[in-house]
N, C-alpha and C positions, 0 to 999 in steps of 0.2 A: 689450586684453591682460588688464586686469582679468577683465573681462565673462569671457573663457575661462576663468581662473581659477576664477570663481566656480563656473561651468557645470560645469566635472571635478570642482568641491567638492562640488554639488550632488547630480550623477551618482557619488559616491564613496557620498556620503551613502547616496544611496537603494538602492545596491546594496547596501553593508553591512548594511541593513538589513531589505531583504528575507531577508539569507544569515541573517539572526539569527532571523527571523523563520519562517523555515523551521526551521533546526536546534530553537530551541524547541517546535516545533511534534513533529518526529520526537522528542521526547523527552516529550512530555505521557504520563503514564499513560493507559491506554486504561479506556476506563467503558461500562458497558450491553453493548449488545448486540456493540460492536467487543472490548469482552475477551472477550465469553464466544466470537466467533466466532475470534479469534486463542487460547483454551485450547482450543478445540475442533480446530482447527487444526493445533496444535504437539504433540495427542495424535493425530491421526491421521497426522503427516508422521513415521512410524516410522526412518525411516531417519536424519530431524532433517539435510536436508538444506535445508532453507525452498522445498522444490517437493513438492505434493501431484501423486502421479501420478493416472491412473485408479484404480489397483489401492486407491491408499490415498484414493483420497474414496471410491471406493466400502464397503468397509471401516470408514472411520468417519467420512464425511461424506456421506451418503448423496443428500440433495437436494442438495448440489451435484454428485455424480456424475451424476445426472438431466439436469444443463445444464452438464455439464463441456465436450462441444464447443462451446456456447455463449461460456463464458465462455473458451475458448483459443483465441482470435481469430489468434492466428499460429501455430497449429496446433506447440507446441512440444513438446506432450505430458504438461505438466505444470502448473499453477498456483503462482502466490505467491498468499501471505497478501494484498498489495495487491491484486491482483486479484477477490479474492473478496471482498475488503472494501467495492469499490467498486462492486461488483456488489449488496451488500448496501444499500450506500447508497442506490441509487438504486433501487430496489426497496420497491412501494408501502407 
């Protein structure tokens, strides 16, 4: 009885803690190359809807219009900022 106890304390812990750990994280100011890709981003998404379509990478994000079908892998039509950010990341 203990033992279970402990074990949901344990598993309470670590979930809290990941959830703090993430929202921290969503909240860090962006630096380098992730702000300048999210101002470049939020000047091109004209409509300020948080989805870059074709029209608007092309327009003013150019090289990712280049590898826009690339990077819309569920063929939605349009891109988020995470999307391209982590396309950026991994990118040599």
């Amino acid at each position: 009885m203990l033992i279970r106890k402990l074990i949901k304390a344990t598993v309470s812990i670590a979930i809290g803690l990941t959830f703090s750990a993430s929202v921290f994280a969503a909240d860090a100011p962006l630096t380098g190359r992730a702000k300048e890709i999210a101002e470049r981003f939020a000047a091109a998404d004209k409509n300020h809807d948080g989805k870059l379509t074709l029209a608007e990478a092309k327009a003013g994000m150019p090289r990712i219009a280049e590898a826009f079908d690339k990077i819309d892998t569920d063929n939605r039509g349009y891109l988020t900022l995470e999307q391209i950010q982590e396309v950026a990341a991994n990118a040599p």
